[in-house]
TORDORO-81581 format. One record per residue (C-alpha): chain; x, y, z; residue in one letter; residue number from 1. Coordinates in Angstrom, 2 decimals. Example, Ala and Ser with C-alpha at 12.3 -4.5 7.8 and 13.67 -1.06 7.14 Angstrom:
// residues 2
SITE chaine       X       Y       Z residu num
SITE      A   12.30   -4.50    7.80      A   1
SITE      A   13.67   -1.06    7.14      S   2
// end
This chain:
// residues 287
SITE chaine       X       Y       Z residu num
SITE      A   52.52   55.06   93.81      X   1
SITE      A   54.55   51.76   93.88      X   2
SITE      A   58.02   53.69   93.62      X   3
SITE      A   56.82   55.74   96.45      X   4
SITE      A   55.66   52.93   98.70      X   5
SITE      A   59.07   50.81   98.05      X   6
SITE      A   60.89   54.07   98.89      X   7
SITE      A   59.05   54.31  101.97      X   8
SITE      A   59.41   50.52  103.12      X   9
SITE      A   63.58   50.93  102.45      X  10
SITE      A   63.49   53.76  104.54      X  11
SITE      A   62.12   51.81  107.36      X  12
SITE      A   64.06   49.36  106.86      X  13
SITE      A   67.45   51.21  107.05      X  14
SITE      A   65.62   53.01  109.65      X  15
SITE      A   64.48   49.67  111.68      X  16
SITE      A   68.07   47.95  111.14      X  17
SITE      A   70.32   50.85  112.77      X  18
SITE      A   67.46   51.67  115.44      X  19
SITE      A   68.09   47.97  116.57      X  20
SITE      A   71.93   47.98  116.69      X  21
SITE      A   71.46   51.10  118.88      X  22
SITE      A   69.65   49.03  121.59      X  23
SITE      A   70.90   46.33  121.42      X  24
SITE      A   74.47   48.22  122.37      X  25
SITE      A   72.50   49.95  125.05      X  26
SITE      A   71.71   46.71  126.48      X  27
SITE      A   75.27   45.53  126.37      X  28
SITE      A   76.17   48.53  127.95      X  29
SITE      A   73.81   48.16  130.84      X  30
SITE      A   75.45   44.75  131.68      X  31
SITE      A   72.70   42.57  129.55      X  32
SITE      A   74.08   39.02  128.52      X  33
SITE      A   74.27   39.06  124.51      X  34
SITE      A   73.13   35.51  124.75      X  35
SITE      A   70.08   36.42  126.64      X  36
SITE      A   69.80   39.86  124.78      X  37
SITE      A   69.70   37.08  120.99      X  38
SITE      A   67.07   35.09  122.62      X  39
SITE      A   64.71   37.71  124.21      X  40
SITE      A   64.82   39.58  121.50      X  41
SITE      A   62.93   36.47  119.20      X  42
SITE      A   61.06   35.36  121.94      X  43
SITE      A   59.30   38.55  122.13      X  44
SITE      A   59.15   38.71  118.40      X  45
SITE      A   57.62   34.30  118.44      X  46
SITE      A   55.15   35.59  120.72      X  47
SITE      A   53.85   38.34  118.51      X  48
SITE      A   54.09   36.13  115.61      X  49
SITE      A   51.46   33.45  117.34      X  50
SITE      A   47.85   35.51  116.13      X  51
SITE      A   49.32   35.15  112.91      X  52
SITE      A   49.20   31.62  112.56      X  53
SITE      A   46.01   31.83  112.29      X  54
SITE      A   46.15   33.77  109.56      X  55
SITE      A   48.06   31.61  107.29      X  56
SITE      A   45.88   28.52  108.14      X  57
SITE      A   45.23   28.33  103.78      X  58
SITE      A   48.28   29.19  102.23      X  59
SITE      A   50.56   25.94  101.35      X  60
SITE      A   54.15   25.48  101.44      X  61
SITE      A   56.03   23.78   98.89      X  62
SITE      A   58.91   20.84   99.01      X  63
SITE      A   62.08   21.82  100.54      X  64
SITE      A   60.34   24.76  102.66      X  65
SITE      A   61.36   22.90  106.08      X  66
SITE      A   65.26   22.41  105.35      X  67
SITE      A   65.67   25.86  103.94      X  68
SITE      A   64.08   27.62  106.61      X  69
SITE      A   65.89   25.53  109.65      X  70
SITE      A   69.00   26.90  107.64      X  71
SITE      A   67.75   30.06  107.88      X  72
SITE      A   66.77   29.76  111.53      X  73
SITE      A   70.25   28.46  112.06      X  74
SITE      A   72.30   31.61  110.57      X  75
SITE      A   69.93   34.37  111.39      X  76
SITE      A   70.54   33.59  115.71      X  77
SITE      A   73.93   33.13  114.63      X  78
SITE      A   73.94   36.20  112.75      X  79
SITE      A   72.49   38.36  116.14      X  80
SITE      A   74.38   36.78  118.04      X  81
SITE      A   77.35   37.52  117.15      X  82
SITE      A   76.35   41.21  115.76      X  83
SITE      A   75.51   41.71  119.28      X  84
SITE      A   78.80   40.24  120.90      X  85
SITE      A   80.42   43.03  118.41      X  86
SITE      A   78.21   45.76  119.66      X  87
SITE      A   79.12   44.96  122.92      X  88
SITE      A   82.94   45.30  121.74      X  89
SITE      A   83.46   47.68  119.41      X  90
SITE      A   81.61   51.37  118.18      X  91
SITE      A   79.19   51.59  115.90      X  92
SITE      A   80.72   54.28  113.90      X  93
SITE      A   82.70   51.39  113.15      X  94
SITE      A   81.10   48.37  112.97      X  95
SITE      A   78.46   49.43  110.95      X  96
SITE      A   80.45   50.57  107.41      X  97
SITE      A   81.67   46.93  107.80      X  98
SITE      A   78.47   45.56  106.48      X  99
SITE      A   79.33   46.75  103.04      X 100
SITE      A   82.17   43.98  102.41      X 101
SITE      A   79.06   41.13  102.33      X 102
SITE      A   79.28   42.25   98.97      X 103
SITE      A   83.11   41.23   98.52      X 104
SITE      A   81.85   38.19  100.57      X 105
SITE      A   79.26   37.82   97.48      X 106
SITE      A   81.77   38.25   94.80      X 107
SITE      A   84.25   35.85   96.13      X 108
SITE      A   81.38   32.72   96.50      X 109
SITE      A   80.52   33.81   93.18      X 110
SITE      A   84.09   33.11   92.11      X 111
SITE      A   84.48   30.05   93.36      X 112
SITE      A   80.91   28.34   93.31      X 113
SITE      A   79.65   29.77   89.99      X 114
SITE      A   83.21   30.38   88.03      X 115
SITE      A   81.94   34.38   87.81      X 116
SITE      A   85.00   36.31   87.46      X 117
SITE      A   84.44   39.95   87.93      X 118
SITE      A   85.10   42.56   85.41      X 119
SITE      A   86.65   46.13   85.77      X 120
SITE      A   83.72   47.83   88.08      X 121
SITE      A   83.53   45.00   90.54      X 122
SITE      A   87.34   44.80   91.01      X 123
SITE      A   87.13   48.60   91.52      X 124
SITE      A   84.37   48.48   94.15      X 125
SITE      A   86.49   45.66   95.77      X 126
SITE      A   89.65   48.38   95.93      X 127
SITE      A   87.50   51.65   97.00      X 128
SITE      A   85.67   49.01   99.81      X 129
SITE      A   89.51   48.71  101.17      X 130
SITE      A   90.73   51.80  100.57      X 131
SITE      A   87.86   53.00  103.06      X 132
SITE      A   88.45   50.99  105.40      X 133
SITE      A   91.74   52.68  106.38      X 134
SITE      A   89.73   56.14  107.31      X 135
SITE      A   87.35   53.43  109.43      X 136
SITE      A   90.36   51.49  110.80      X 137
SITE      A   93.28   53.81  110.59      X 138
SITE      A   95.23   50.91  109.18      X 139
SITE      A   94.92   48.33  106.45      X 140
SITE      A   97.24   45.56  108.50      X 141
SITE      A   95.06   42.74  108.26      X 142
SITE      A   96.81   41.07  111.59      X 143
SITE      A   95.98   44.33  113.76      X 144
SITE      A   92.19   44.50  112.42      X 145
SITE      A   92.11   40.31  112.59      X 146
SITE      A   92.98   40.49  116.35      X 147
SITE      A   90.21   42.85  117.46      X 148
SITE      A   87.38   40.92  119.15      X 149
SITE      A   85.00   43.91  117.77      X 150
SITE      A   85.92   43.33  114.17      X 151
SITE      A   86.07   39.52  114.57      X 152
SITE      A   82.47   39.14  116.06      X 153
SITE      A   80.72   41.55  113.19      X 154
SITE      A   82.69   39.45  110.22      X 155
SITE      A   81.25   36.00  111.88      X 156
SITE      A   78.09   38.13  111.76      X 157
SITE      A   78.47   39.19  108.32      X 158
SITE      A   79.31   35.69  107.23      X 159
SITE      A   76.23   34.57  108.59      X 160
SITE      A   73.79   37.14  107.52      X 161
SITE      A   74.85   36.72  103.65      X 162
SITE      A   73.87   32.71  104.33      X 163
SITE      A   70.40   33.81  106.12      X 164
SITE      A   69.90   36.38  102.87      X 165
SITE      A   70.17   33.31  100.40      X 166
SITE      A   67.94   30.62  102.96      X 167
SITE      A   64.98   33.56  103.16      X 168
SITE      A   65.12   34.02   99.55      X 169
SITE      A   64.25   30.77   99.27      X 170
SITE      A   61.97   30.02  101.82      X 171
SITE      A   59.94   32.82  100.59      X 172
SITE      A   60.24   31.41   97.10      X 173
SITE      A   58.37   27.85   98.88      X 174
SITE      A   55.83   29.50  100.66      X 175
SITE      A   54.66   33.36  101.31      X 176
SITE      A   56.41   36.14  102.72      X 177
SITE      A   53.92   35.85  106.16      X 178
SITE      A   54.94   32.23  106.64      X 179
SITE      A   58.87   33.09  106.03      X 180
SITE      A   58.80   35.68  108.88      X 181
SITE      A   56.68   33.79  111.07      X 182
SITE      A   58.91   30.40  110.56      X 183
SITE      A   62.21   33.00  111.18      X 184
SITE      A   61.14   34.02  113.89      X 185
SITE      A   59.87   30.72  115.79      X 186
SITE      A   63.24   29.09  114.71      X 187
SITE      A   65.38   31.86  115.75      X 188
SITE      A   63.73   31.76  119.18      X 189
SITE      A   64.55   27.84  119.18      X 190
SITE      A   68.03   28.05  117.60      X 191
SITE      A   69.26   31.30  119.91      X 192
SITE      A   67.64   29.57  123.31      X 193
SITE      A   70.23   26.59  122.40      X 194
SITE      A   72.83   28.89  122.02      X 195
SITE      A   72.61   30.73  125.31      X 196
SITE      A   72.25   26.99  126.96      X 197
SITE      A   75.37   26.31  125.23      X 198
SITE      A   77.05   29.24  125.97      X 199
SITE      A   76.41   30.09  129.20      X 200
SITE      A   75.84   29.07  132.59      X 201
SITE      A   73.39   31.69  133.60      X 202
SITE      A   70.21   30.96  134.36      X 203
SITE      A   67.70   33.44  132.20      X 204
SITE      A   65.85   35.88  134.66      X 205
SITE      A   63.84   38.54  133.90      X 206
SITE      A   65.32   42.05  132.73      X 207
SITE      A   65.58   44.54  134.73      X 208
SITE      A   63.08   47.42  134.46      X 209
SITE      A   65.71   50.10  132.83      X 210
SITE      A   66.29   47.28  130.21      X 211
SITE      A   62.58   45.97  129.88      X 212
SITE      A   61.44   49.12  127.30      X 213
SITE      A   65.10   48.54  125.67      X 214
SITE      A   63.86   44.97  124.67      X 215
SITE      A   60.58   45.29  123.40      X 216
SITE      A   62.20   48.55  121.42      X 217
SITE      A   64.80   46.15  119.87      X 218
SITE      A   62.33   43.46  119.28      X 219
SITE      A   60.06   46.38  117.09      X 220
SITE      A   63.34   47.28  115.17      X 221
SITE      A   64.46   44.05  114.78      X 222
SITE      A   61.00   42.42  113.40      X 223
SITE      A   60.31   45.66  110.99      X 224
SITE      A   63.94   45.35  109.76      X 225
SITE      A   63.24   41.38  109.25      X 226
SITE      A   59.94   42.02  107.45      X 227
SITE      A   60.34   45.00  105.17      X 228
SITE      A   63.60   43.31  103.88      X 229
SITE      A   61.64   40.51  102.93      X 230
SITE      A   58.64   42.63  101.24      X 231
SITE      A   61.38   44.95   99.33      X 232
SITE      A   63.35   42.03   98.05      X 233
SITE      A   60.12   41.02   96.59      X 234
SITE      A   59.29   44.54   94.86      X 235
SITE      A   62.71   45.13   93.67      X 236
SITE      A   66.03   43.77   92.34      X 237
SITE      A   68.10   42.51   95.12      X 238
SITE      A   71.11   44.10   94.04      X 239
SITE      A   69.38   47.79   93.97      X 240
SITE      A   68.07   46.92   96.86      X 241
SITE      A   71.39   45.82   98.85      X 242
SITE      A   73.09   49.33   97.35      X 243
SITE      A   70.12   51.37   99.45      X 244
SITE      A   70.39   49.47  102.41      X 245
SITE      A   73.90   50.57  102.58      X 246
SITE      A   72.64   54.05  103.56      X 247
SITE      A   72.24   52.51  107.35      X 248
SITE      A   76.08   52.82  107.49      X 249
SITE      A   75.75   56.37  107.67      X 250
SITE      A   72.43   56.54  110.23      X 251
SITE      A   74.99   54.49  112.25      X 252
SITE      A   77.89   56.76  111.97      X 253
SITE      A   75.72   59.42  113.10      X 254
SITE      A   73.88   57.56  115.99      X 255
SITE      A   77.26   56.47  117.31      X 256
SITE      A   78.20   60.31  117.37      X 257
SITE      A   75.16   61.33  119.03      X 258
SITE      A   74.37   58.38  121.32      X 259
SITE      A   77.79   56.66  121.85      X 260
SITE      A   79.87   59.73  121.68      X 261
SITE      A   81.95   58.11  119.61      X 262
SITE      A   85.16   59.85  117.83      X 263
SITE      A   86.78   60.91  114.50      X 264
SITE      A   83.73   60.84  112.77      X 265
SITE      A   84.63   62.94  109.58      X 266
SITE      A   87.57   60.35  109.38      X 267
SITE      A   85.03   57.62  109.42      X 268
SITE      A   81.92   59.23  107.20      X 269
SITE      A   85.19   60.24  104.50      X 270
SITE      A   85.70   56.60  104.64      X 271
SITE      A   82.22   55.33  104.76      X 272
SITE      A   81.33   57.23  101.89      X 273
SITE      A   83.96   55.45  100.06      X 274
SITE      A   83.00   51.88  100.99      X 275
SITE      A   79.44   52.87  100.13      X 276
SITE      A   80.76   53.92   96.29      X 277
SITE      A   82.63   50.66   96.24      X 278
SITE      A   79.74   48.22   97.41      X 279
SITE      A   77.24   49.92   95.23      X 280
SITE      A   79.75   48.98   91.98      X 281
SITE      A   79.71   45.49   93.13      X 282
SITE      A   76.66   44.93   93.95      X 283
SITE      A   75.11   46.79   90.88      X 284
SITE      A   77.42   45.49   87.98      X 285
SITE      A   77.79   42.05   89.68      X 286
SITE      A   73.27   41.58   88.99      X 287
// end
């Protein structure tokens, strides 16, 4: 009953996480301001998470909680921020196999901050991750993938959702799983209506009616994707765990298809499938 349950909640959660790239690129597309797009997007979530404080009235937190999770808050409106500046950019057929390097990402803090040199499987996954990111790029020049704005955007995203991963670790470790999504949420809200003051000019009006069921949609995604990553993290190993989440690269190939109408996608699912193969090796051998 447990294996069946965690199955479940990783399905929604793959589910959840490519549901909520595909509107937030459908309110790029309709002209909505990534900035205000970030912040709406945890406002709506803050404001659901309010009941719940009551909830948690009894449970404690420990030393350290406060830092960790204004870390966290940090990275994760980084994080959308930028994932939706990419959407906004680039296709999702493409954008989405490039969450499997946060594993290379992994290995090469690893390397550096805890002297853990990879053996033969993890230097393999590194090499099939490449290799399959010519079918995804159609080239492995690092200068002509560097200078896309697309590409650029969802590796600053990347960057900063491996930092959130290891901030909500802990601040579930200090307190509960309830209180780390309620506290991720509230600071998100904070931290992503500083970056649209910073970033912008525009004032923040309300969206448009087309764009209104868009929000609340993304919002759903986004908080289910937030939540059931936390709960499956505590069920399971993280590593086994990262390796199924990689099966939103292919929901994403095939929304981009559908929705976005996006092309060559045998080119980019023979490539995809690759990357997956890779990431799984280094995420598997590397725990």
């Amino acid at each position: 009953m447990q294996i069946f349950l965690t199955g479940i909640l990783v399905l929604i959660r793959i589910l959840s996480n490519s549901l909520s790239n595909v509107f937030q690129k459908k309110l790029a597309e309709y002209g909505e301001n990534p900035v205000c797009i970030n912040f709406i997007n945890y406002l709506l979530l803050a404001l659901f998470c309010v009941p719940l404080i009551f909830l948690t009235h009894n449970q404690t937190i420990q030393n350290g909680f406060w830092l960790n999770a204004l870390i966290g808050g940090v990275c994760g409106a980084l994080c959308n921020y930028y994932m939706v500046e990419a959407l906004k950019y680039g296709e999702l057929s493409v954008l989405g196999p490039i969450n499997s390097y946060k594993s290379v990402i992994g290995l090469i803090f690893a390397i550096f901050l805890l002297g853990e040199i990879p053996d033969f499987h993890g230097l393999l996954g590194v090499l099939l991750i490449i290799f399959g990111s010519y079918f995804i790029f159609d080239t492995l020049n690092p200068i002509k993938i560097a200078e896309r704005k697309d590409i650029q955007y969802r590796f600053l995203a990347l960057f900063f959702s491996a930092m959130e991963a290891v901030f909500i670790k802990k601040v579930i470790l200090l307190s509960s799983i309830r209180i780390s999504f309620i506290a991720s949420c509230f600071l998100g809200a904070i931290f992503s209506y500083i970056i649209f003051k910073l970033t912008t000019k525009t004032k923040l009006t309300i969206p448009k009616p087309k764009s209104a069921l868009l929000y609340l949609l993304t919002a759903l995604c986004f908080g289910l994707m937030t939540y059931t990553t936390a709960v499956v993290f505590k069920r399971i190993n993280v590593g086994y765990a990262l390796s199924l989440f990689q099966l939103s690269v292919i929901l994403n190939l095939l929304f981009g298809w559908k929705i976005f109408k996006e092309k060559h996608i045998l080119r980019k699912l023979t490539g995809s499938v690759i990357i997956i193969c890779g990431a799984v090796l280094v995420i598997i051998f590397s725990h």
